[in-house]
C-alpha positions as CSV (number, residue, x, y, z in Angstrom):
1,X,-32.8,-11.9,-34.2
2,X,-31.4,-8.9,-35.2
3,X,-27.5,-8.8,-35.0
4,X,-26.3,-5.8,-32.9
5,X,-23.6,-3.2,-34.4
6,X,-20.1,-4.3,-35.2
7,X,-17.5,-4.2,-32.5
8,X,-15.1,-1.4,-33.4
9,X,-11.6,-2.4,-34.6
10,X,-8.7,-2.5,-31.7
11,X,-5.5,-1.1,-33.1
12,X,-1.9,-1.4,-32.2
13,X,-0.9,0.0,-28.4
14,X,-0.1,3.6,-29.9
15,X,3.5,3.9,-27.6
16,X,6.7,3.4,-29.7
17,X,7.1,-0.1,-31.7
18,X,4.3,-1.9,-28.6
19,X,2.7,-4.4,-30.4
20,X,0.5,-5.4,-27.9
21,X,-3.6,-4.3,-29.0
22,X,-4.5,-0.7,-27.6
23,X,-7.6,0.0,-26.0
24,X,-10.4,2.4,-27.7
25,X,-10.4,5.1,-24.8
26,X,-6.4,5.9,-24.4
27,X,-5.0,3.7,-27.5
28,X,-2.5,1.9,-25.2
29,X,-1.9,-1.2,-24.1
30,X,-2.2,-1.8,-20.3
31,X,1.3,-1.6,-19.6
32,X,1.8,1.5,-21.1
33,X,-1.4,2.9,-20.2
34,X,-0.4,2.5,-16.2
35,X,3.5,4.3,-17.4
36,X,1.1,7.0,-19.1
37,X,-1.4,7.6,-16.1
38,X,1.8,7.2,-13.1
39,X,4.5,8.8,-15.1
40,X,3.0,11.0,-17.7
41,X,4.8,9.4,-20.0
42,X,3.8,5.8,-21.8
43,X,7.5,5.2,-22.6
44,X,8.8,6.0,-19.0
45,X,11.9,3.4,-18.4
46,X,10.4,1.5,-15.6
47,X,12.3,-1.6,-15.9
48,X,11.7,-4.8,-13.8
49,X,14.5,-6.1,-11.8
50,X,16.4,-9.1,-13.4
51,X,16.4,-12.4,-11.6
52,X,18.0,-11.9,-7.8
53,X,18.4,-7.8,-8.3
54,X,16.0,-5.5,-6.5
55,X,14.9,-1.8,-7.7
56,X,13.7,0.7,-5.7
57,X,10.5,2.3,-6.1
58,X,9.8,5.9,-6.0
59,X,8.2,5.1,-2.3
60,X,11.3,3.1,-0.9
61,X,9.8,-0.8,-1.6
62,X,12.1,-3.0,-3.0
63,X,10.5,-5.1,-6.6
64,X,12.5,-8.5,-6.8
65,X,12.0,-11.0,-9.9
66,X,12.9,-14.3,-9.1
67,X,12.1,-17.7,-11.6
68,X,9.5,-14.8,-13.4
69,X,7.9,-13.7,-10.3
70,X,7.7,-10.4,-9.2
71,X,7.4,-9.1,-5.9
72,X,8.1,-7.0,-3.0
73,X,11.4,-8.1,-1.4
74,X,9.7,-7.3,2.1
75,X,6.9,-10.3,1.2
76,X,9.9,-12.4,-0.5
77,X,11.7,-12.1,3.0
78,X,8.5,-12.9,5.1
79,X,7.4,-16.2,2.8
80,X,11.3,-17.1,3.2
81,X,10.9,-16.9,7.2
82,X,7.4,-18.7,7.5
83,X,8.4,-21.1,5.1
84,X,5.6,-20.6,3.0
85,X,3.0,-18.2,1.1
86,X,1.4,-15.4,2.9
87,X,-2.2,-15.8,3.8
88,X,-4.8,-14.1,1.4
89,X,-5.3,-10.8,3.5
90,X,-1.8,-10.9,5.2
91,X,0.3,-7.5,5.5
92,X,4.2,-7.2,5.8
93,X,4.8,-4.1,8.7
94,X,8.5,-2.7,9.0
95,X,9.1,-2.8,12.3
96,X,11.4,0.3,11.8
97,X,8.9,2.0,8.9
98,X,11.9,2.1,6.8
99,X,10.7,0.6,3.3
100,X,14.0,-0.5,2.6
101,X,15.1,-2.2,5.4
102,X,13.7,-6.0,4.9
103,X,15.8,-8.0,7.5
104,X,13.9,-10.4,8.8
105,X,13.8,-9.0,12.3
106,X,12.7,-5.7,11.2
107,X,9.3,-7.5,10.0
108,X,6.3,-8.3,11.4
109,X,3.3,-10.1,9.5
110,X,0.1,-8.8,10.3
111,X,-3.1,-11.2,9.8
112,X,-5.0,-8.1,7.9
113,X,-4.8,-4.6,7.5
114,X,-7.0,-3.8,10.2
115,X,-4.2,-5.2,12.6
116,X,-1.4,-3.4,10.2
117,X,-3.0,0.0,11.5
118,X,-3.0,-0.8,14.6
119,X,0.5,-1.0,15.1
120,X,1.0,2.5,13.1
121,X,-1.4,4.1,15.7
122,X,0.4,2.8,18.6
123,X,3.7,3.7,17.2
124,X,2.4,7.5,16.9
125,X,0.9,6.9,20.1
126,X,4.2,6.0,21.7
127,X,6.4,8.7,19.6
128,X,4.1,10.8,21.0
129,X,3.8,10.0,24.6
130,X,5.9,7.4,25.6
131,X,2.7,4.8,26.4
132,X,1.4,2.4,23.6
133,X,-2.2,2.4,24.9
134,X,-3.0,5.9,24.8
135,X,-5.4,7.5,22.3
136,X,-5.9,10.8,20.3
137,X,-8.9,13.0,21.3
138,X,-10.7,13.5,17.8
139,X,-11.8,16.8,19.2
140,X,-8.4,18.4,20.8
141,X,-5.9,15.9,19.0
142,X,-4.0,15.1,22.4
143,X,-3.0,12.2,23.4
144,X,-4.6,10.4,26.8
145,X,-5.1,7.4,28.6
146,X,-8.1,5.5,27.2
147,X,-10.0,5.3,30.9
148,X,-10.2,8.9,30.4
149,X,-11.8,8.9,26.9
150,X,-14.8,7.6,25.4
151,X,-13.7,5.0,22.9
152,X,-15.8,3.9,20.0
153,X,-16.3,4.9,16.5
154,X,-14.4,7.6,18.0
155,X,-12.3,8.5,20.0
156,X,-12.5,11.9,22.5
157,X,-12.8,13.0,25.9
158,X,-16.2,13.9,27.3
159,X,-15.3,17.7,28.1
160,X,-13.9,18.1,24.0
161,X,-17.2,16.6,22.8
162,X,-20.0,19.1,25.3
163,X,-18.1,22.2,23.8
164,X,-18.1,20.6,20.5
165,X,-21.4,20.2,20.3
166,X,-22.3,23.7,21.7
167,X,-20.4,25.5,19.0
């Protein structure tokens, strides 16, 4: 068997003093390959939170590190109040869609995302209208009760969708 061609050497993550190996494409390391493609800049001072002390993200999540795990508070909060670990596919909703505001009354844990955007619709829904249960015409985006619409893949009255589909 004829032995294929030589793997090419890995060098030393290219950013500062990293000694972590680089890859061939960027010549970073992981970390600083994420810093490079989020920030622009490899060496951006992203620093984790030390154990018990939160930082705030650019999107208003808290990052907690506690005993070398890091996490979202907001899931830290929920695991503390269910008494154990999430489920596998189990999302943390603010309650008041404040990022920031991780009281345990302000959360709700959703069984999946599916769920999860549920409750955003129906809180636009409500904002919107005052009624939970009503639904946005895909065709006029207003808002209506749902025994006036035809709900399925989506979501519009009949009148919207005859001039829709005479245009």
């Amino acid at each position: 068997m004829k032995p294929g061609p030589k793997p090419k050497p890995r060098s030393r993550c290219k950013a500062g003093e990293c000694q972590a190996l680089g890859d061939l494409s960027t010549g970073f390391c992981g970390k600083h390959r994420q810093r490079f493609q989020r920030y622009g800049d490899p060496l951006h001072p992203f620093q984790r939170a030390m154990s018990g002390e939160g930082t705030r993200r650019d999107d208003g999540y808290i990052v907690v590190t506690r005993n070398g795990v890091t996490k979202y508070q907001h899931v830290m909060v929920a695991e503390q109040a269910l008494g154990k670990a999430l489920p596998v596919n189990a999302v943390v909703h603010h309650v008041d869609e404040n990022p920031s505001n991780n009281d345990p009354s302000n959360l709700v844990i959703c069984p999946d995302d599916a769920y999860h955007l549920l409750l955003h619709q129906r809180l636009r829904a409500f904002a919107a209208t005052g009624h939970y249960d009503w639904r946005l015409c895909c065709r006029c985006s207003t808002y209506d009760a749902p025994e006036n619409l035809h709900v399925g893949p989506s979501t519009y009255h009949s009148a919207c969708n005859v001039s829709a589909s005479r245009r």
